[in-house]
C-alpha positions as CSV (number, residue, x, y, z in Angstrom):
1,X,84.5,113.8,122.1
2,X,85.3,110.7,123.5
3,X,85.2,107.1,120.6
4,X,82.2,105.7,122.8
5,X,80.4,109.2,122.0
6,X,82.0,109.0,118.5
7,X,80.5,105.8,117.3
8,X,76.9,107.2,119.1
9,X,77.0,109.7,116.4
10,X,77.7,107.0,113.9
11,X,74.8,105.5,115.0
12,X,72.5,108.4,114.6
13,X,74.0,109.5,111.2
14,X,73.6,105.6,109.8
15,X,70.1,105.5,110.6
16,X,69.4,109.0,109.5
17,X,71.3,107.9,106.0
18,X,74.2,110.4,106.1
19,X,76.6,108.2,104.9
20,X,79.1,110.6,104.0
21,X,78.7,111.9,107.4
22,X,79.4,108.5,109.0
23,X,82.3,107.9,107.1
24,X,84.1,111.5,108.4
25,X,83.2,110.4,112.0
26,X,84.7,106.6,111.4
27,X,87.8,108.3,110.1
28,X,88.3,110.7,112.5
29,X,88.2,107.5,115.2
30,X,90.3,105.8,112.8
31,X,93.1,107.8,113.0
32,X,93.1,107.5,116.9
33,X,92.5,103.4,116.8
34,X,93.3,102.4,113.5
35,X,91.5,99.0,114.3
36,X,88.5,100.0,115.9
37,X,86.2,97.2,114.7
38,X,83.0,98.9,114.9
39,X,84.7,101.9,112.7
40,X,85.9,100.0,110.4
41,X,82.2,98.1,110.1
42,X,80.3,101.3,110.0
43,X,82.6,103.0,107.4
44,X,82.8,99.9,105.0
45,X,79.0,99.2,104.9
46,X,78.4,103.1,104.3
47,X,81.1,103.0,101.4
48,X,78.9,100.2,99.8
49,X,75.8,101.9,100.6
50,X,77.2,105.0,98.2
51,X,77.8,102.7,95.7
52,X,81.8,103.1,96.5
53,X,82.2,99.3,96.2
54,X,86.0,98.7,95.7
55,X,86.8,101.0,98.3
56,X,84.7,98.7,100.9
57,X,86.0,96.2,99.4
58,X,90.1,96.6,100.3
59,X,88.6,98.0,104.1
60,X,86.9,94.6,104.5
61,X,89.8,92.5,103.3
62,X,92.2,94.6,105.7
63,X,89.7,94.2,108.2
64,X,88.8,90.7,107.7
65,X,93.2,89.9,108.7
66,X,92.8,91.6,111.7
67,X,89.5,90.2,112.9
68,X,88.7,86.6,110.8
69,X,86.0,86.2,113.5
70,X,83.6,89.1,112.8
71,X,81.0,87.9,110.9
72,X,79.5,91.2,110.0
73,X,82.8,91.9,108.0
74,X,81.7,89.1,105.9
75,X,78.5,89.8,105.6
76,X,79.0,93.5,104.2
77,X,81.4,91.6,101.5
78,X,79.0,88.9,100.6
79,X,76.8,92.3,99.9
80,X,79.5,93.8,97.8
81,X,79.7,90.1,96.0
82,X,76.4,90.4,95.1
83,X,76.2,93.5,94.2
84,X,78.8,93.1,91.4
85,X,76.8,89.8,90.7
86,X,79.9,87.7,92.2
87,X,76.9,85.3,93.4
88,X,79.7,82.7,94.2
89,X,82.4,84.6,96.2
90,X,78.8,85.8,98.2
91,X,78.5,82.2,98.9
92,X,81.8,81.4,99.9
93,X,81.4,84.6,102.4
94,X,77.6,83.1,103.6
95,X,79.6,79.8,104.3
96,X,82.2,81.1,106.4
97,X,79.7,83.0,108.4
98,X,77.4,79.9,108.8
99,X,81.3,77.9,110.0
100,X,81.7,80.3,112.8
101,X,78.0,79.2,114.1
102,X,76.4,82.8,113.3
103,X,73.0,83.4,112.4
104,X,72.6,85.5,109.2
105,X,69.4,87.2,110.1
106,X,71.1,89.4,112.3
107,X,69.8,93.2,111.5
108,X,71.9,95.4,113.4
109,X,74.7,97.0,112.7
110,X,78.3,96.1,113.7
């Protein structure tokens, strides 16, 4: 299976809730494209989603140095932010997204 295919089943698996699921199919890509951005978004915002919050936290970081221009990298941190009640680091990731000229209501995902 091809990483187009791949990330399809990401897809499906995300919006059926297996998480766990998702995040075996975004490593498997991983290891053949280490950076693949929408990987890398799927799998952080599934660790957060099972409560694994540090662990999104250091893929988002990594992932913020290699693309500072993906909003939805931020967006999945501010989430993390809040959910440790960090309402100011949030912010700070809000604010960046709103300086790259991004709108926040954005429901999709990656």
């Amino acid at each position: 299976m091809g990483v187009k295919e791949l990330i399809d089943e990401c897809k499906r698996l995300y919006f059926e809730d297996d998480y766990l699921g998702v995040i075996g199919i975004c490593d498997e890509i991983l290891k053949h494209d280490a950076n693949n951005q929408k990987a890398l978004g799927y799998k952080a915002r599934c660790l957060y989603l099972l409560d694994e919050c540090e662990d999104a936290l250091m893929l988002l970081n990594n992932a913020i140095i290699l693309y500072p221009q993906n909003d939805y990298f931020l967006s999945i941190k501010a989430d993390v932010f809040m959910h440790y009640e960090e309402y100011g680091k949030a912010v700070e990731c809000f604010e960046e997204i709103l300086k790259m000229g991004i709108s926040l209501d954005r429901k999709s995902v990656v």
